[in-house]
Phi, psi and omega in degrees: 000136159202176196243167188205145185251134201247142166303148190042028164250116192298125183284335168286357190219340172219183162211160181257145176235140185226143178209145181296117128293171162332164172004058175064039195251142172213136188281181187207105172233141208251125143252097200243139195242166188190133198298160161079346173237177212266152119356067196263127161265126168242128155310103197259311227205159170214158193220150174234109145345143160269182203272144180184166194285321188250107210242072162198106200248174200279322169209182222188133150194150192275168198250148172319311176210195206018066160027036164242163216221089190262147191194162197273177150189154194312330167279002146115353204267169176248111208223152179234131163249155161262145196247033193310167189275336194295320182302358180276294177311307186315278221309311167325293200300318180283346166264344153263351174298319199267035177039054163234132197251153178287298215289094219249127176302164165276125309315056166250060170294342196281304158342281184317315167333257255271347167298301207271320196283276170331321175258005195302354193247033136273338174267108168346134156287094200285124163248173202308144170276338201215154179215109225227064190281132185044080181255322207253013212057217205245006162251022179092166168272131151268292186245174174205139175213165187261141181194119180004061158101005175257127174273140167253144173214140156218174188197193211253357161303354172102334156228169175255162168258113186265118200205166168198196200237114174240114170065019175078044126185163203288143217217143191244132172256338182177180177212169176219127159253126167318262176223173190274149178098332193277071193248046153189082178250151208263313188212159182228158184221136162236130169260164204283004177249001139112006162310161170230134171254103174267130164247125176171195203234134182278098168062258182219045165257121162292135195237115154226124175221164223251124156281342200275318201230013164044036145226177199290126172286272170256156175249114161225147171286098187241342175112323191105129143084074183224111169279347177238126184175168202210104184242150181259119168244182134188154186309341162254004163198119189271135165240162163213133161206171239187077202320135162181090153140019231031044209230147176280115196253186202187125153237140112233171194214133152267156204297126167283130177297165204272116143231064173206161174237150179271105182259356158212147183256156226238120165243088137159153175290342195202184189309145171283114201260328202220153118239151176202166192238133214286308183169200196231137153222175196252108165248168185291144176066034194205148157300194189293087175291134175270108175272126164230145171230150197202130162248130157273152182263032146257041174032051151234151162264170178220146188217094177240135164298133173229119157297124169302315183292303209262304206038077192214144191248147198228114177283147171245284196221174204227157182237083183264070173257315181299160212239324179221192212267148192276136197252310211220147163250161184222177190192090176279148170033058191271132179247170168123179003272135155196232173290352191225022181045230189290130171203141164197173177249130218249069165286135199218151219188121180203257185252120170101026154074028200239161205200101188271137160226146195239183145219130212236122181231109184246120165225189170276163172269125168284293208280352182301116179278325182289127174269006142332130165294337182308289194291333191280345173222129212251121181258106180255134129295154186197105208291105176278320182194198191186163184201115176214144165304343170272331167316296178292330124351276154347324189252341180274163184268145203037068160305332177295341178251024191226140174261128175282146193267170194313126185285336184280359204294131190223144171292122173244354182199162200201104186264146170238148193275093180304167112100080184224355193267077207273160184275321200312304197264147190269357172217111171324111147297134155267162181227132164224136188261127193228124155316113192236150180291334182280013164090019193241128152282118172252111159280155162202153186260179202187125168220106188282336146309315168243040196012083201231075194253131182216129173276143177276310184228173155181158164215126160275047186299322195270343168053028169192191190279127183285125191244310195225119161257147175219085161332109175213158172269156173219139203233099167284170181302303180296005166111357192284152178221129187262133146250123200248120167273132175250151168228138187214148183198218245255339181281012179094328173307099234248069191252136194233125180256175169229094188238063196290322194257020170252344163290309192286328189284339153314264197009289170306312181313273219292337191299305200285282197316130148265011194218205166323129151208136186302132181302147159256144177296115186297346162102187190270138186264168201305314196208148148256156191230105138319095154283332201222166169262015197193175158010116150250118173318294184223148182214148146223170187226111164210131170295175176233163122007162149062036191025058183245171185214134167273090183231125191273121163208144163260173195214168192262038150260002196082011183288132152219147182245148182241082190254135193259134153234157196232140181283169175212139181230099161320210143216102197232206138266120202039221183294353180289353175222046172230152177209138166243120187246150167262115149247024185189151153206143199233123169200128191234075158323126187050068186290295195245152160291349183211168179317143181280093191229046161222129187186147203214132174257110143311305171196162180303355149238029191229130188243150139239135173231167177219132179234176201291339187303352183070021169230114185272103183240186176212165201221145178252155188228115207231195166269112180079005183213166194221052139358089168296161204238301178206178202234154117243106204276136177230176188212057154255124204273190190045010190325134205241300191232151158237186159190150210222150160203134146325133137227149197259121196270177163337292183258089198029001180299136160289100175249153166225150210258201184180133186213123178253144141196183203172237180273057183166224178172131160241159160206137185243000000 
């Protein structure tokens, strides 16, 4: 049995009641009470459990609208019925026809029988529109609650879940762990100041913890594991009780003044490893927004607002899916800012070999009254696919004769392979290039209809740790397009591919295949460059005119190199018709006192680096020289990453901006 509060039904005179029955059969029953009178039950509904050992369910709630009914069930599933009212009106007429009244007297249970029961074979046995079987495993759904236009689920897995509704049916946009330890969450509360509230019991604690600010509000000892129980909060006092041993137990507590103040809140527990920028909106009543995502080694991404004005950085939603810490972000098709505000495809890669891809939608709250950036800007995620190598290990056939591979294996960089996207095929791939520490370059393909991330290619060409990968198109005069990747890693060493032809022939591959397939070898690269006597930190690619390409690299001796190339495209096939010629190198040696590990060509004679030294310079770049221009001290110890982007102000002057981070977050 449990009660579910139904839209347009007064909760002060009636309520729903939903129960479980023999062979998975579960009722839909109106139960309206009035002081001084008998109970009357109507029969709405009736539903069939899909088949499972434990066939019952667990919680229950009605969708705001269109008269449907999502509901738990012990076996971890998710199940949607429709729930109209007429038929409840049918089953009524026919139960009065057949000279049986709802309406019962006092200690007349038999009546109440022969209404709800007896008649009950007027009504359809309805089965599920949508069914999300063991979503949650095999220890049940505790709840499901409606939250602006989103269904919530949690279970005893450890996590909640976020899903909505396409086409009547359900769909997972994403999941969240609370915190480690938090494995039997009960319930979720949203407060009127836009906090999430988890509730559930930690080892043999009752637990309620805040998302917004990712610690515990309270703690009570209760022993743990209480299938029966109820908590209360309000600013001046919390009670929870609770069964247990069969005796009715009471904790209450009042509320303690606060004697400590948050004078800035932390977006992340430990270093910032990436950033990267998704793009700027304009919301009413705020300047100008910087939308950024930062990865971190407390294994989360974050997606924040940063005001220019407030200069205050805002979490909009925080991405805990990673198992060990975020080393590199990528950033596919990003549109925007426009009516419908931000939207890109969002990869993030890091340690144990794991790979994430999100699709990230940012606009303003149109109904938001708060002038707080939280409320002011509405961020959805929507979890698309995932990838890890032991996993994908795992699935092959005669594994036993392969040696498997390193589990510790960690992503250090993340490129996506532009203009990949084809007319031909009805459903487009994208490709992305990921660097790696076990000494391999990796494609991988990505078909986001069907959240589908697979690797394609890879080469152990670098026989070391892979440090920096960079993806670019190159565009010939007759219209041919190459796409050529550089890599570079801990020997200083620069390497530039063509993997025009192992994309287009995946391509083809992935149209077809329906199962498993094995990567193919990206082949010998076009040219290696010694750039460095060490590391390389940082690498970028930017064209020039005259189909020429600029690539900028830093290095962990404090060193940039500076290379100019020019593409040739024969007639050939694929790389068999591409040449890369160097016509210039540029190296500036002891550029920074300490490792390089940012660095950006602005314009063709405008370099910007950035180093672990806390120093932001900027460079002119001549023929055969590298000219510093200004010096600037910034003041994030660690530097991990930058990222740069142009705006054009009113009155058409050009600027360019820069966001650091490392042990902080900057933007200069």
């Amino acid at each position: 049995l449990s009660w579910a509060p139904r839209p347009g039904l007064s909760s002060a005179t009636a309520a729903t009641l939903l129960a479980s029955g023999p062979e998975g059969e579960m009722l839909w029953l109106d139960v309206a009470h009035r002081p001084g009178q008998a109970p009357c039950v109507q029969l709405m509904g009736r539903y069939l459990l899909p088949p499972c050992k434990q066939r019952w369910h667990t919680c229950a709630a009605f969708l705001p609208r269109g008269e449907l009914l999502v509901c738990g069930d012990r076996r971890g599933s998710l199940l949607l019925f429709p729930c109209s009212s007429s038929s409840g009106r049918a089953a009524e007429s026919t139960s009065i026809a057949s000279g049986v009244t709802d309406s019962i007297s006092e200690g007349s249970s038999s009546e109440l029988e022969s209404s709800c029961l007896l008649h009950r074979g007027v009504l359809p046995l309805e089965s599920p529109l949508s069914v999300l079987f063991g979503l949650h495993g095999k220890t049940g759904v505790t709840s499901v609650t409606c939250h602006k236009g989103y269904i919530y689920s949690t279970g005893r897995d450890g996590v909640y879940r976020q899903l909505h509704l396409r086409d009547q049916q359900l769909e997972v946009l994403r999941k969240h762990k609370p915190c480690k330890g938090l494995q039997w969450i009960e319930e979720l509360r949203f407060t009127p100041d836009g906090d999430l509230l988890v509730l559930g019991f930690h080892a043999d604690n009752f637990v309620v913890w805040s998302s917004r600010t990712s610690e515990n509000l309270h703690c009570v000892p209760c022993g743990g594991g209480h299938r029966s129980w109820s908590y209360c909060s309000s600013p001046s006092a919390e009670v929870f009780a609770f069964i247990k041993s069969g005796d009715v137990m009471l904790y209450s507590s009042e509320a303690e003044p606060c004697e400590q103040q948050v004078l800035l809140t932390s977006l992340h527990g430990r270093q910032i490893t990436c950033v990267r920028r998704l793009g700027a909106m304009e919301v009413p009543g705020h300047a100008a927004l910087n939308v950024l995502v930062t990865g971190s080694e407390d294994t989360t991404a974050c997606v924040l607002a940063l005001s220019e004005r407030s200069r205050a950085a805002v979490p909009l939603a925080r991405l805990s899916d990673h198992i060990s810490s975020v080393r590199t972000l990528a950033l596919a098709s990003p549109t925007g800012p426009g009516d419908e505000g931000l939207s890109a495809l969002l990869f993030s890669a890091g340690g144990r070999a794991q790979i994430e891809c999100y699709r990230l939608q940012c606009a303003g709250d149109p109904e938001s009254t708060v002038e707080s950036l939280e409320s002011a800007v509405a961020c959805q995620v929507i979890h698309v696919a995932s990838h890890r190598l032991d996993e994908h290990w795992e699935r092959k056939k005669n594994r036993h004769k392969l040696v498997k591979m390193d589990p510790e294996t960690r992503y250090m960089s993340l490129s996506v392979v532009p203009g990949t996207s084809t007319k031909q095929l009805l459903t487009p791939w994208k490709f992305l290039a990921a660097a790696c520490s076990d000494g391999s370059v990796r494609v991988f393909g990505l078909l986001e209809a069907a959240r589908n991330l697979v690797l394609v290619a890879e080469s152990f060409h670098h026989q070391r740790c892979v440090l920096k990968v960079e993806a670019f198109l190159h565009t010939g005069t007759g219209g041919e397009r190459r796409h050529l990747l550089c890599s570079a890693a801990t020997d200083g060493s620069i390497a530039f591919w063509d993997i025009t032809g192992p994309i287009t022939d995946m391509t083809d591959t992935l149209h077809r295949a329906e199962g498993d397939m094995q990567p193919v070898a990206l082949g010998a690269p076009l040219l290696t460059v010694i750039a460095h006597s060490c590391g390389v930190n940082s690498l970028h690619v930017s064209k020039v005119p005259e189909g020429q390409y600029l690539v900028a690299s830093g290095s962990d001796d404090g060193s940039i190199h500076i290379c100019l190339l020019e593409v040739a495209l024969g007639r050939g096939e694929a790389a068999a018709g591409t040449c890369l010629q160097v016509l210039e190198r540029v190296s500036r040696p002891c550029a920074h006192a300490a490792h390089v590990t940012g660095i950006r060509v602005l314009r063709p004679d405008l370099l910007l680096s950035a180093s672990v030294d806390q120093r932001l310079t900027l460079w002119h770049r001549s023929p055969g020289k590298l000219v510093p221009l200004s010096t600037t001290f910034f003041h994030v110890p660690d530097l991990a990453e930058l990222d740069c982007w142009e705006v054009v102000e009113a009155g058409g002057e050009l600027r360019y901006y820069c966001v650091l981070c490392g042990q902080g977050l900057e933007m200069l």
